[in-house]
C-alpha positions in Angstrom: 6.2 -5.2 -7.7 3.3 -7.5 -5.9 0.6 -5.3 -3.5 -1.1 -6.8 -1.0 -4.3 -5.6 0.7 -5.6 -7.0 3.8 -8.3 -6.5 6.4 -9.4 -8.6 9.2 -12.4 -9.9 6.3 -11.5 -10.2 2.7 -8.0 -9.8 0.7 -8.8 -6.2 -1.1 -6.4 -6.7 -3.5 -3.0 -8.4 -4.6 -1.9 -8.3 -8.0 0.9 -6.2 -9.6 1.6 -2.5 -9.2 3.9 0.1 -10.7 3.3 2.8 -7.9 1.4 2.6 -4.6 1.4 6.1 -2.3 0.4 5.5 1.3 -1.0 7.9 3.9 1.8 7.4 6.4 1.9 9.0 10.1 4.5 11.8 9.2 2.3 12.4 5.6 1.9 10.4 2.4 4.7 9.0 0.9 5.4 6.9 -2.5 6.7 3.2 -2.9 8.3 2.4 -6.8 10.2 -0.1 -7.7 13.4 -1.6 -5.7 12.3 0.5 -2.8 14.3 0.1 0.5 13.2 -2.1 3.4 10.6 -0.1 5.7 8.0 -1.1 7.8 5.5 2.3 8.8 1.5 2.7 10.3 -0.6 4.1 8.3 -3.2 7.0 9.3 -6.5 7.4 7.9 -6.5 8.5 3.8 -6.3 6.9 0.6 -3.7 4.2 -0.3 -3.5 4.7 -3.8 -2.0 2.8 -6.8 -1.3 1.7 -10.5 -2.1 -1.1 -12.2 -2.3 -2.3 -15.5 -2.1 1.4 -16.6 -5.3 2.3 -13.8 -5.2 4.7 -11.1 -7.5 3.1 -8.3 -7.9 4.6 -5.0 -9.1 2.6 -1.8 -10.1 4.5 1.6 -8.3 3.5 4.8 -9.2 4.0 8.8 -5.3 3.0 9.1 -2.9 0.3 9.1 0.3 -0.6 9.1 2.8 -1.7 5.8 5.5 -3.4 5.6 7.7 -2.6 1.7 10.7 -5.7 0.7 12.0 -7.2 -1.7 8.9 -5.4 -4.0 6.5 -6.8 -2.0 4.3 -4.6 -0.4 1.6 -5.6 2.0 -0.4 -3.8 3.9 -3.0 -4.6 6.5 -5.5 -2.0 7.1 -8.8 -1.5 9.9 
């Protein structure tokens, strides 16, 4: 599935990902493959996720995500 990262600077990443967990407002939760449609904010955590075979981890103030189709993209502050 294709992650996107945004902030109101820079892209922080896009690229493939097997798993991606996000620190939602009612706690973290985990977005595989073929996940259903959802749009959620995001608190202040860790967005965390795989790629090529790498756990990376990237700190958040919050956001909001948006998960179709196995595109994920989220827009963070």
């Amino acid at each position: 599935m294709t992650l996107k990262i945004i902030s109101a600077e820079d892209v922080l990443f896009e690229g493939e990902a097997t798993l991606v967990a996000l620190p939602g407002v009612m706690g973290q939760f985990t977005v595989l493959q073929n996940h259903a449609t959802l749009i959620s904010v995001l608190t202040a955590g860790n967005i965390e996720y795989v790629t090529g075979g790498q756990r990376e981890s990237l700190p958040v103030g919050g956001g909001l995500v948006s998960v179709d189709n196995n595109v994920i993209s989220v827009c963070i502050y």
